[in-house]
Residue, then its C-alpha position, 0 to 999 in steps of 0.5 A: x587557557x590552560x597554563x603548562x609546567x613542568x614538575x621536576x623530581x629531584x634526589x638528596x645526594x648527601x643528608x645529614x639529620x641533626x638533633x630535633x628543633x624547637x619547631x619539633x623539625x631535625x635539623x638537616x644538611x642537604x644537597x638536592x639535585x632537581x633532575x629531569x623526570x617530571x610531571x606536568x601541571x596545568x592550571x587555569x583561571x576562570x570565573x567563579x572560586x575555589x579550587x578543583x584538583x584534577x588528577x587520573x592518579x587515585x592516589x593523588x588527593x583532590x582535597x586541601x590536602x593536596x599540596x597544590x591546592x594549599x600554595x595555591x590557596x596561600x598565593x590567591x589570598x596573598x595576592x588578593x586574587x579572585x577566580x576558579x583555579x583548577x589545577x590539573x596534575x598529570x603524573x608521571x612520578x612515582x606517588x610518595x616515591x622520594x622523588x618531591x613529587x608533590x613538592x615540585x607540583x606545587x611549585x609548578x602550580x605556584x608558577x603556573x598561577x602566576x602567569x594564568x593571573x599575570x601577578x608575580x610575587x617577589x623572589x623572597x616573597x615566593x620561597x617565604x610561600x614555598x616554605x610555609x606549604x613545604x620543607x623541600x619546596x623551595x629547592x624548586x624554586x632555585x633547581x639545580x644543585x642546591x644546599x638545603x639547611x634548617x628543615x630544608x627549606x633555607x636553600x642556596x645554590x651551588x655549582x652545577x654537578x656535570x651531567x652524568x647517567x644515574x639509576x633512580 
């Protein structure tokens, strides 16, 4: 059985870029805010192994590439889980269009696989995952008004802003 779950978009609000790091990273400061469009990702367990990324969109990469596929591979091994993962992507967020496409499907997948598995990793342990695969993945995993700092992917929350009509 298929696991659904949404994948939110989300905006910077306030960016500020700092020196380069050590890590070859800026430094940043950043407010995102997760807002309501979204994709969608299944993601189910079978029998056999490896991983298969299905999307309509040719744009979307099927490959290692993807970044689904990456925390999914991550968690399966941290977790020394066995079986077929496939994750399917139906997009409705624009490709490479600043939105953290990419990076909230592979959050969602990362929660998807967990409840297909039944397994669920600690909170720390989750972002620690989220962070190597992505900068901004870890906001997906907090939602809301988030604080992100370092390369963006320390990230803390803040206050709800009130709701309010934005043209994206």
């Amino acid at each position: 059985m298929a696991i659904s779950v949404p994948s939110f978009a989300k905006i910077n609000l306030g960016l500020h870029i700092g020196a380069v790091r050590s890590d070859g990273f800026h430094e940043l400061r950043t407010v995102y805010q997760t807002i309501a469009p979204n994709d969608m990702i299944r993601v189910s367990v079978g029998r056999g192994s490896g991983i298969e990324v299905r999307c309509a969109d040719p744009r979307v990469p099927k490959d290692s590439t993807n970044t689904c596929f990456r925390i999914v591979e991550r968690a399966m091994r941290t977790l020394h889980a066995r079986g077929r993962v496939i994750i399917e992507i139906e997009k409705r967020l624009p490709v490479q269009g600043g939105l953290g496409g990419a990076s909230g499907n592979a959050v969602a997948a990362l929660l998807g696989l967990e409840l297909a598995l039944k397994k669920k990793f600690a909170g720390p342990e989750r972002l620690r995952i989220a962070a190597e695969v992505g900068s901004d993945l870890p906001l997906f995993l907090v939602g809301g008004t988030v604080l992100g700092v370092g390369r963006g992917e320390e990230v803390y929350p803040l206050p709800d802003l009130p709701a309010m009509p934005c043209v994206i």
